[in-house]
N, CA, C and O of each residue as an XYZ file, in Angstrom:
460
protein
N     -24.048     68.666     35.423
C     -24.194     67.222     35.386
C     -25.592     66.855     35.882
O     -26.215     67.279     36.855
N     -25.946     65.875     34.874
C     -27.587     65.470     35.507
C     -27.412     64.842     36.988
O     -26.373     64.254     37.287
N     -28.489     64.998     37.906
C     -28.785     64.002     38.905
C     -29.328     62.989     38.655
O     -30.162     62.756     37.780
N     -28.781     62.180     39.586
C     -28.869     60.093     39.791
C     -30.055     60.351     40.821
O     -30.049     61.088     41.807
N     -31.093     59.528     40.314
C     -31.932     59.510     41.608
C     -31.967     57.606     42.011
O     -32.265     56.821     41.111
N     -31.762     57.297     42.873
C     -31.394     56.157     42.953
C     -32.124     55.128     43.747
O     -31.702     54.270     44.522
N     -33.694     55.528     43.236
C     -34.911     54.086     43.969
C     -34.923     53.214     43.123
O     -35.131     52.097     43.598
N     -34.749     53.263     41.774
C     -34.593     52.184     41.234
C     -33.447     50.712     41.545
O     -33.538     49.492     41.679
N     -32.536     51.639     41.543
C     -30.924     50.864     41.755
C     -31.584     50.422     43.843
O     -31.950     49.341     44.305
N     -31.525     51.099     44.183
C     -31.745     50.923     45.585
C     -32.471     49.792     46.215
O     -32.191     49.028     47.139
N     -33.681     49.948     45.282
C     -35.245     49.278     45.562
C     -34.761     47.400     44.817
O     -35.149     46.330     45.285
N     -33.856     47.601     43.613
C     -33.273     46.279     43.216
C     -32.457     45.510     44.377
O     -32.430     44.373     44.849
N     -31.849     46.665     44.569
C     -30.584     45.974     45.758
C     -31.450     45.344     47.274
O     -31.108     44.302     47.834
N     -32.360     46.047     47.645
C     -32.593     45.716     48.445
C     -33.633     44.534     48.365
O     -33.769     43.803     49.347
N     -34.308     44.347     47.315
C     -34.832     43.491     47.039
C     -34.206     41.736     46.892
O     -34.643     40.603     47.094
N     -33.370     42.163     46.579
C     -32.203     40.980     46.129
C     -31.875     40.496     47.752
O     -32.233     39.435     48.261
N     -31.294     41.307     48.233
C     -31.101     40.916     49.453
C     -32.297     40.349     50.167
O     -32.431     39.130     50.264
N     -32.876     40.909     50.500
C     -34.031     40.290     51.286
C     -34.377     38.917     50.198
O     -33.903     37.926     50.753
N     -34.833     38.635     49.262
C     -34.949     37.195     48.381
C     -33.939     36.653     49.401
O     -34.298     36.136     50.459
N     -32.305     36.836     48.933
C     -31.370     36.019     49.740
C     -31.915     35.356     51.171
O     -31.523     34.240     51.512
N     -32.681     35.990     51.837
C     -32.871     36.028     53.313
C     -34.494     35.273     53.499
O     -35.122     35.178     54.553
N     -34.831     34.888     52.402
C     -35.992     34.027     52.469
C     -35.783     33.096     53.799
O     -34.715     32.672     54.240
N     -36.970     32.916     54.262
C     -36.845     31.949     55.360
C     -36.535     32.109     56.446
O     -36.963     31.352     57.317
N     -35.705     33.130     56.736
C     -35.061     33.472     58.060
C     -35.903     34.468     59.192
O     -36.589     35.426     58.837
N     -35.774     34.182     60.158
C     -36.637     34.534     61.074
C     -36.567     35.936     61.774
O     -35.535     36.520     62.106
N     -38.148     36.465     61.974
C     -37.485     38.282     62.517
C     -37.056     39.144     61.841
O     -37.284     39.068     60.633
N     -36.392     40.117     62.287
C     -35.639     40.885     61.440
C     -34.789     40.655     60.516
O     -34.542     41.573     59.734
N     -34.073     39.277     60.353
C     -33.121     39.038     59.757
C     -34.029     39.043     57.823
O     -33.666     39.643     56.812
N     -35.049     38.253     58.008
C     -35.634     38.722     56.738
C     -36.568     39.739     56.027
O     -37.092     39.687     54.915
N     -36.612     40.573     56.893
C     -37.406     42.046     56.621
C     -36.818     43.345     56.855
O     -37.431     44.368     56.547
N     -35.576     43.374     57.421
C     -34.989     44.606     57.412
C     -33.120     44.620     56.646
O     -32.253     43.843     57.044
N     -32.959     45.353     55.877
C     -32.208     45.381     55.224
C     -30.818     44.839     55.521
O     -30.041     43.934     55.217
N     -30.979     46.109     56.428
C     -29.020     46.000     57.133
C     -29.000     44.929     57.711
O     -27.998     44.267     57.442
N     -30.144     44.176     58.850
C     -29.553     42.773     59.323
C     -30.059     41.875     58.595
O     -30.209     40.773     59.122
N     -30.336     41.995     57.650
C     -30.397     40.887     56.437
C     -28.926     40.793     55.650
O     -28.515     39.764     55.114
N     -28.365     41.794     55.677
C     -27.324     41.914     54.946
C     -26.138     41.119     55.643
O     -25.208     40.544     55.077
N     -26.428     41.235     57.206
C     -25.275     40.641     58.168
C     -25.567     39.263     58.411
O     -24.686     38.471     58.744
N     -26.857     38.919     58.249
C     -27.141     37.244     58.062
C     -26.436     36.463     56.524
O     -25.793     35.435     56.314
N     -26.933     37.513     55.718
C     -26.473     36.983     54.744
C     -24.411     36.651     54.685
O     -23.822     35.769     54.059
N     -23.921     37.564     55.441
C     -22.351     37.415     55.323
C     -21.952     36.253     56.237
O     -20.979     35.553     55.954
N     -22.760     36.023     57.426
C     -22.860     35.542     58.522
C     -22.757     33.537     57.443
O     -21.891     32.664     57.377
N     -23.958     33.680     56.933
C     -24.482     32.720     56.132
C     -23.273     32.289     55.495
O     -22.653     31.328     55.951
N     -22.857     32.952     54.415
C     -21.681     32.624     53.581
C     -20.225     32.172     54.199
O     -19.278     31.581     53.682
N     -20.437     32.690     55.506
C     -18.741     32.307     56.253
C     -18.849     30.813     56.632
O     -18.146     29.830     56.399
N     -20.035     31.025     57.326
C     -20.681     29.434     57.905
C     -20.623     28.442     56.737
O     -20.412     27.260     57.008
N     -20.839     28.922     55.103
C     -21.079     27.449     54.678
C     -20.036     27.115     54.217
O     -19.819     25.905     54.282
N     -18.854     28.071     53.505
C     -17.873     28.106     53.280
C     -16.763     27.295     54.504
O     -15.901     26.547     54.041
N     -16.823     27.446     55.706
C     -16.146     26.778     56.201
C     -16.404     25.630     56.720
O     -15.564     24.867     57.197
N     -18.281     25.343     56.614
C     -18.605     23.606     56.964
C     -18.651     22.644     55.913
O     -18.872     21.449     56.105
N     -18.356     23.382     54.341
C     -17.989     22.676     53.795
C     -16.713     22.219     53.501
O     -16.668     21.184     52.836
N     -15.448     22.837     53.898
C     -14.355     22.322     54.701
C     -14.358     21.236     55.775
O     -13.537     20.319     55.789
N     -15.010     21.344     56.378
C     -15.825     20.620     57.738
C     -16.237     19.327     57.344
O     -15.970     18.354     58.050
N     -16.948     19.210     56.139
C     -17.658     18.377     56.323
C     -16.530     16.970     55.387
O     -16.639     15.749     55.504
N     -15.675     17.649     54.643
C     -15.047     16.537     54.554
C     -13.464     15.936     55.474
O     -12.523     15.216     55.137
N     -13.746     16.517     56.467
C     -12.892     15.700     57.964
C     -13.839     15.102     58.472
O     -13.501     14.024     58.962
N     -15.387     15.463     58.607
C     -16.400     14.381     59.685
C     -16.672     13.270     58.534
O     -17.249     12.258     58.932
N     -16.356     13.322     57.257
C     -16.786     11.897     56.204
C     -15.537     10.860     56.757
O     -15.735      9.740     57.229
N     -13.950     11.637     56.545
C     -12.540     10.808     56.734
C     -13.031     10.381     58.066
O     -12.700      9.195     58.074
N     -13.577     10.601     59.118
C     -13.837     10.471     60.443
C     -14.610      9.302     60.152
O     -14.140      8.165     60.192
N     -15.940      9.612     59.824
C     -16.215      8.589     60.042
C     -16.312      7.162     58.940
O     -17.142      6.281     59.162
N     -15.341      7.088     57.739
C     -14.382      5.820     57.223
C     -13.900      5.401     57.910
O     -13.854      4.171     57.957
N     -13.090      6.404     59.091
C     -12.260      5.415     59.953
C     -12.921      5.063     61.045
O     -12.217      4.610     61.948
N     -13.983      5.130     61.224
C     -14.650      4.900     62.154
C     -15.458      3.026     62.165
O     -15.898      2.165     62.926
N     -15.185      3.339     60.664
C     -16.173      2.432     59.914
C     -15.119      1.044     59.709
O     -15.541     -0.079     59.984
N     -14.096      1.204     59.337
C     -13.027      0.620     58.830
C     -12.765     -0.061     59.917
O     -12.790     -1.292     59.884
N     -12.445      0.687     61.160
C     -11.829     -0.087     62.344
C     -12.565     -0.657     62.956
O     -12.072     -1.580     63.604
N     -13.965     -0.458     63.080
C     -15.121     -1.076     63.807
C     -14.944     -2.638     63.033
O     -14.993     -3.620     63.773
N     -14.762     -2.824     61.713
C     -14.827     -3.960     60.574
C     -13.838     -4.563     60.778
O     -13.853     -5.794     60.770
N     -12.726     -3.861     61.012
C     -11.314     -4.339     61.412
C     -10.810     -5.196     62.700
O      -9.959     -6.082     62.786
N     -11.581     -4.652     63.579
C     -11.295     -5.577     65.172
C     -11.590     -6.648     65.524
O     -10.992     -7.155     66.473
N     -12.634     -7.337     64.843
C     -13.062     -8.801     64.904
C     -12.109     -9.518     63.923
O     -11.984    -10.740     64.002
N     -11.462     -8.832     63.043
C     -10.770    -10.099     62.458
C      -9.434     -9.521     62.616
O      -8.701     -9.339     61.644
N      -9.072     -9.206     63.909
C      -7.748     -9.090     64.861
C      -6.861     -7.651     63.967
O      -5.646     -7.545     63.802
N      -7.696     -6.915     63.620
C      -6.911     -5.617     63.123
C      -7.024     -4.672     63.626
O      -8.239     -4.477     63.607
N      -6.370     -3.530     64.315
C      -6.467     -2.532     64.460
C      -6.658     -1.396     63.736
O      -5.457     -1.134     63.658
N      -7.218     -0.430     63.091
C      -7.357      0.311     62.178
C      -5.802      0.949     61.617
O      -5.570      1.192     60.433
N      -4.842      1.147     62.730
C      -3.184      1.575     62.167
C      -2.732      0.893     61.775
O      -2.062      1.010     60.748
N      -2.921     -0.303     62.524
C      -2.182     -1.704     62.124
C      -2.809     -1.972     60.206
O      -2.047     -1.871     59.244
N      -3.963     -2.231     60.124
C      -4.278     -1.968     58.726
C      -3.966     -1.471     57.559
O      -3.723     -2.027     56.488
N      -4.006     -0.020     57.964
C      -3.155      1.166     57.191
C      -2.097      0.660     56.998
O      -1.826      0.307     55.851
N      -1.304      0.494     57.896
C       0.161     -0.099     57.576
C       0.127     -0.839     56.934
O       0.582     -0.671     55.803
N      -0.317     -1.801     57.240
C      -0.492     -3.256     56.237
C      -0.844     -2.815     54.390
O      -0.148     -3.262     53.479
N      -1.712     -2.137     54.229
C      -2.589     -1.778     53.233
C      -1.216     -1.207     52.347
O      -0.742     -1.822     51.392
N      -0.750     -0.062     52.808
C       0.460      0.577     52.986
C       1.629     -0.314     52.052
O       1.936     -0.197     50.866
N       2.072     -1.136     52.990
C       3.497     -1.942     52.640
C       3.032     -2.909     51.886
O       3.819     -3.719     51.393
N       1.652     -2.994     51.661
C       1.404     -4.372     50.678
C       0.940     -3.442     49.161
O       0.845     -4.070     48.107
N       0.671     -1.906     49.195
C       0.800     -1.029     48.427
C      -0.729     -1.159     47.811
O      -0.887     -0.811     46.641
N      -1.578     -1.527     48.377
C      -3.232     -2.016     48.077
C      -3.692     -0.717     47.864
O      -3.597      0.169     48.713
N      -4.229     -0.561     46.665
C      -4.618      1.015     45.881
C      -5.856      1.567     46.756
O      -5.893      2.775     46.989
N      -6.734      0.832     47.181
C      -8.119      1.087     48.071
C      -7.654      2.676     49.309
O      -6.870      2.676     50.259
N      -8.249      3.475     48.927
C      -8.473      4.775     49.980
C      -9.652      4.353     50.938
O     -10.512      3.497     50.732
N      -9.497      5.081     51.919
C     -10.488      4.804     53.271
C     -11.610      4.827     52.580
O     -12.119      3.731     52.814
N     -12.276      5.391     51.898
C     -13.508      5.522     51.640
C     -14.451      4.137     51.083
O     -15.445      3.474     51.378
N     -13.391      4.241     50.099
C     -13.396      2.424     49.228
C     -13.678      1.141     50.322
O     -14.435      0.173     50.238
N     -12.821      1.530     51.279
C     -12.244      0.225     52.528
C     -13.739      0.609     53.373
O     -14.547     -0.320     53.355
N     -14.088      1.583     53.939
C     -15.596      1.649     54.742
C     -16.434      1.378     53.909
O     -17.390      1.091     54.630
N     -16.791      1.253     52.823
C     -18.008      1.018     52.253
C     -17.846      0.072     51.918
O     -18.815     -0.346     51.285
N     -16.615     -0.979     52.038
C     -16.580     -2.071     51.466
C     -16.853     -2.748     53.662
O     -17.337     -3.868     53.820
N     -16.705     -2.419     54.159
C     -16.729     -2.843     55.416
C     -18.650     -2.826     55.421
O     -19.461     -3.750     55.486
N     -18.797     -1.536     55.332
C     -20.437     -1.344     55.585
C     -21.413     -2.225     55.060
O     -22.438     -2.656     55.589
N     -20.854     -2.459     53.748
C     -21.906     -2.721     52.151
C     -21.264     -4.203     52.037
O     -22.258     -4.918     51.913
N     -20.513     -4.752     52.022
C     -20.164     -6.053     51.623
C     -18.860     -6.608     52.148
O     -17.893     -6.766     51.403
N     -18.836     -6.939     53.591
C     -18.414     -7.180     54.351
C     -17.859     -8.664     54.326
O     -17.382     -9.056     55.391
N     -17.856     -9.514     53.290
C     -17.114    -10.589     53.077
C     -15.991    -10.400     52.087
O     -15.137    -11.227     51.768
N     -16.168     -8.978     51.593
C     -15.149     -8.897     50.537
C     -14.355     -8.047     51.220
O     -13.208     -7.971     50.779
N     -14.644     -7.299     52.282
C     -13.598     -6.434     53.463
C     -12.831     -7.650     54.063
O     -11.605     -7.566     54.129
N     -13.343     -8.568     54.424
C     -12.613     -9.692     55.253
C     -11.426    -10.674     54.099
O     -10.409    -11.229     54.516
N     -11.990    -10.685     52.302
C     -11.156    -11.493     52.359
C      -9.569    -10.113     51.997
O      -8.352    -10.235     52.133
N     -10.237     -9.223     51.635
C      -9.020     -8.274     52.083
C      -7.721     -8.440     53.196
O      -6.557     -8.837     53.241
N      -8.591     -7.953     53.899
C      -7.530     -8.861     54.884
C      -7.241    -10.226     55.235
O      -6.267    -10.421     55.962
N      -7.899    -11.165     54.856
C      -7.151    -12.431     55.168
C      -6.073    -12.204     54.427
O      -5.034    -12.305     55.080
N      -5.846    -11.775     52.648
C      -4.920    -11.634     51.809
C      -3.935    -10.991     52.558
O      -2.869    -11.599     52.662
N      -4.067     -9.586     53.267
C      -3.142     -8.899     53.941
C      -2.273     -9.994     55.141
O      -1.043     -9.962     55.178
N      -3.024    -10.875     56.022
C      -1.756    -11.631     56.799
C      -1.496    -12.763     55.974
O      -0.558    -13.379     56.481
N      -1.887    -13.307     54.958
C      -0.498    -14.234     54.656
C       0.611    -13.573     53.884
O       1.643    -14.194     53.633
């Protein structure tokens, strides 16, 4: 059986990796093996802050919502509920940006909600 000599395949792989590792500081972008562990390191991290990042958006709708909500005597649960039993299609997201961005049309929302 012929022999594999393997700088080609090798010299690709390692090349690739290190590209991946552009930017990163030290060893992490000039030596193979801990380039390789940044890089896994990398992928766990974004994979799970992009999980992450949509609980700190719901966070802060409701953050947004209830801040909009307390001057015109609502509590942010109390709302929900309301929103809820009056069956008003609007998701938090809709309701904070309507609080943030145009804030007379958040209010007549709720005036509609207490009568």
């Amino acid at each position: 059986m012929a022999r594999v000599k393997r700088g080609v395949t090798k010299n690709k792989r390692r090349k690739n990796i290190l590209a991946q590792t552009k930017g990163y500081r030290f060893d992490r972008s000039s030596k193979e093996r801990v380039a390789r562990e940044a890089i896994f390191h990398a992928g766990n991290y974004a994979f799970k802050h992009r999980r992450a990042k949509k609980r700190e958006f719901r966070n802060l709708w409701t953050l947004r919502i209830n801040a909009a909500a307390r001057p015109l005597g609502f509590s942010y649960s109390k709302l929900i509920g309301a929103l809820k039993k009056a069956s008003v299609g609007l998701d938090r997201k809709v309701l904070s940006e309507l609080a943030k961005d145009h804030p007379e049309t958040f209010k007549r929302v709720l005036t509609q909600l207490g009568t």
